[in-house]
C-alpha positions as CSV (number, residue, x, y, z in Angstrom):
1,X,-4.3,-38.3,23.7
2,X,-6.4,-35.3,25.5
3,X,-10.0,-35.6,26.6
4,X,-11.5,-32.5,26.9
5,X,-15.0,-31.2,28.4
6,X,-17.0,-30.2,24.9
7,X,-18.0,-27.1,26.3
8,X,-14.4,-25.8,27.5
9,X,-13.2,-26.5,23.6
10,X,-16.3,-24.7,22.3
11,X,-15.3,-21.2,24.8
12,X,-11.5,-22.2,24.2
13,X,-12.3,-22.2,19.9
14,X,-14.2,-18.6,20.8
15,X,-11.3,-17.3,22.8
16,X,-9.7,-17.8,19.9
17,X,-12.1,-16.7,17.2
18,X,-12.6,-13.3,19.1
19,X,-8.7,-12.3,18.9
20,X,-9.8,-9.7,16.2
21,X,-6.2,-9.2,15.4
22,X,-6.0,-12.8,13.9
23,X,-9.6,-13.5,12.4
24,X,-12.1,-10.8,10.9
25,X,-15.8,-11.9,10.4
26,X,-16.8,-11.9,7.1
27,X,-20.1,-9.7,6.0
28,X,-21.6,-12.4,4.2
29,X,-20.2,-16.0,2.9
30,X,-17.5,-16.3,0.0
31,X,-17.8,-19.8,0.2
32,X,-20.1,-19.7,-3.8
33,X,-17.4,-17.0,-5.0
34,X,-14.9,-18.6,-4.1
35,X,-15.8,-22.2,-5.5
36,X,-16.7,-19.7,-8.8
37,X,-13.2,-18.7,-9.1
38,X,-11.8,-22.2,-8.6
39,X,-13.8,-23.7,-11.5
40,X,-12.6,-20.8,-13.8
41,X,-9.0,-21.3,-13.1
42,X,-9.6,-24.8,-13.2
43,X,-10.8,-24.6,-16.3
44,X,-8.4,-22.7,-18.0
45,X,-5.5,-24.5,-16.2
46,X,-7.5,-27.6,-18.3
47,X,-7.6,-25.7,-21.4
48,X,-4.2,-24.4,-21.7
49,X,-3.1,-28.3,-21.1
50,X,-1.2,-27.5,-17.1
51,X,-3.6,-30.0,-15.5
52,X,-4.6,-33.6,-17.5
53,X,-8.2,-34.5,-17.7
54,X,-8.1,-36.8,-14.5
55,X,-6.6,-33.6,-12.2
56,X,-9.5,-31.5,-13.7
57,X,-12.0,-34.2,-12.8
58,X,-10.6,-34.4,-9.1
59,X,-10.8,-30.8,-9.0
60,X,-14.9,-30.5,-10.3
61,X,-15.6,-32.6,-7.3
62,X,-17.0,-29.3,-5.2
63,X,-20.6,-30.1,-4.1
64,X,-23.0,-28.1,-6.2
65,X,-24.0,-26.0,-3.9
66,X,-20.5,-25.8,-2.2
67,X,-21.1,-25.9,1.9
68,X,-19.3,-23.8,3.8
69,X,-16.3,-25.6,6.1
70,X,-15.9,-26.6,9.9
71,X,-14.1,-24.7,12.0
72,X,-11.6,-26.5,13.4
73,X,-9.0,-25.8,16.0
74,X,-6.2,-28.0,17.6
75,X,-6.5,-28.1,21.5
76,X,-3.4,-26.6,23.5
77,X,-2.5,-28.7,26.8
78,X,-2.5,-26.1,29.5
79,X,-3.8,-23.0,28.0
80,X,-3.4,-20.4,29.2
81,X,-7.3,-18.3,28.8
82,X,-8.8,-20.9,31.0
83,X,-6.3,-22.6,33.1
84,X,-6.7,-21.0,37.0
């Protein structure tokens, strides 16, 4: 287990975030396209009998409107941006 200070996760998750090589901000959201997409395929996945009523049911859970995720990041013991 690792207890960290809340702020030094918050500027070690921007650290991260600002390494524009690995993550690009988006213009706006995709989070309602996306979600869009889903239930399409969903639904013809249903229709064309690949996925059984209960999968399709588990799959129409989304919130109606579908929030956009947590960012999330798993802490590294002795990192190096902010160790010194």
């Amino acid at each position: 287990m690792v207890v960290l200070n809340t702020e030094y996760k918050i500027i070690e998750g921007q650290i991260q975030l600002d390494k524009l090589k690995h993550y690009k901000p988006l213009e706006c959201p995709m989070v309602v396209g996306t979600s869009l997409r889903v239930q399409q395929l969903v639904k013809e996945l249903h229709q064309h009998n690949y996925i059984d009523d209960m999968t399709n049911l588990w799959f129409c859970q989304t919130p109606n409107p579908p929030h956009t995720p947590m960012f999330y990041k798993l802490t590294k013991i002795g990192s190096p941006s902010l160790s010194a």
